[in-house]
C-alpha positions in Angstrom: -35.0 54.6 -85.3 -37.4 55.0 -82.2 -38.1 51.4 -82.3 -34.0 50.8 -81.8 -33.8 53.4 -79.1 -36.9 51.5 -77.4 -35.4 48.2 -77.7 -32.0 49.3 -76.7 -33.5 50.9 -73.8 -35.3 47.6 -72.6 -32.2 45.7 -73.0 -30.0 48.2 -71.1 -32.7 47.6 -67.9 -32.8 44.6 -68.4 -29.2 44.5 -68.2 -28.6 46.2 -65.1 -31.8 44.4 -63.9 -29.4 41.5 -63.6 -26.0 43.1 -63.3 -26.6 46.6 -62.3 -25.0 45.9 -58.6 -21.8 44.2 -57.0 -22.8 40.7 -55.4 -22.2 41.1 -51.5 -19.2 41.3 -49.7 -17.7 38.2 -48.5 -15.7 39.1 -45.0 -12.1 37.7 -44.5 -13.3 35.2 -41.6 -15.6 33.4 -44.3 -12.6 32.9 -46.7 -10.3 30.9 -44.3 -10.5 28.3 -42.1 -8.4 27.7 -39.1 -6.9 23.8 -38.5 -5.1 22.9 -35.9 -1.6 21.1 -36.8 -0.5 18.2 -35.5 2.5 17.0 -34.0 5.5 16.7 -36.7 7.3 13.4 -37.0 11.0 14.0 -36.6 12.0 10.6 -38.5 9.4 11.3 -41.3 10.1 15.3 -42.0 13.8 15.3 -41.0 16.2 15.3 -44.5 17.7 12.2 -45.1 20.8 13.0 -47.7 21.4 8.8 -48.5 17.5 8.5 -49.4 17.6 11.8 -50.9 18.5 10.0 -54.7 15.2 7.7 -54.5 13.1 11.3 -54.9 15.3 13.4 -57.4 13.8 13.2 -60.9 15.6 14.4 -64.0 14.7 13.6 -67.5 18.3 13.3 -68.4 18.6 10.4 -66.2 15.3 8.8 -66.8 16.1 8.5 -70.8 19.5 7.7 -69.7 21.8 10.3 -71.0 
């Protein structure tokens, strides 16, 4: 039974010899990255309601029903 709490023991350090502490703290300015936008096209980003039909999908219609 010694030989179990020995071995236990080792595997326990090494354990928390790998995973005994939180990895470092990554700040909110690493996470995200600024771009600057550019300039919107009014013709390409304005709703078109006649062209609207060529972008609908429905599976009812694509098999027809």
């Amino acid at each position: 039974m010694n030989e179990e709490l020995t071995g236990d023991a080792a595997a326990a350090a090494a354990r928390h010899a790998r995973y005994g502490r939180l990895p470092e703290r990554i700040r909110f300015e690493e996470m995200t990255e600024g771009v600057e936008a550019g300039p919107t096209d009014g013709a390409r980003g304005s709703y078109n309601p006649d062209g609207a039909w060529k972008y609908y999908s429905c599976l009812a219609l694509d098999l027809g029903l």
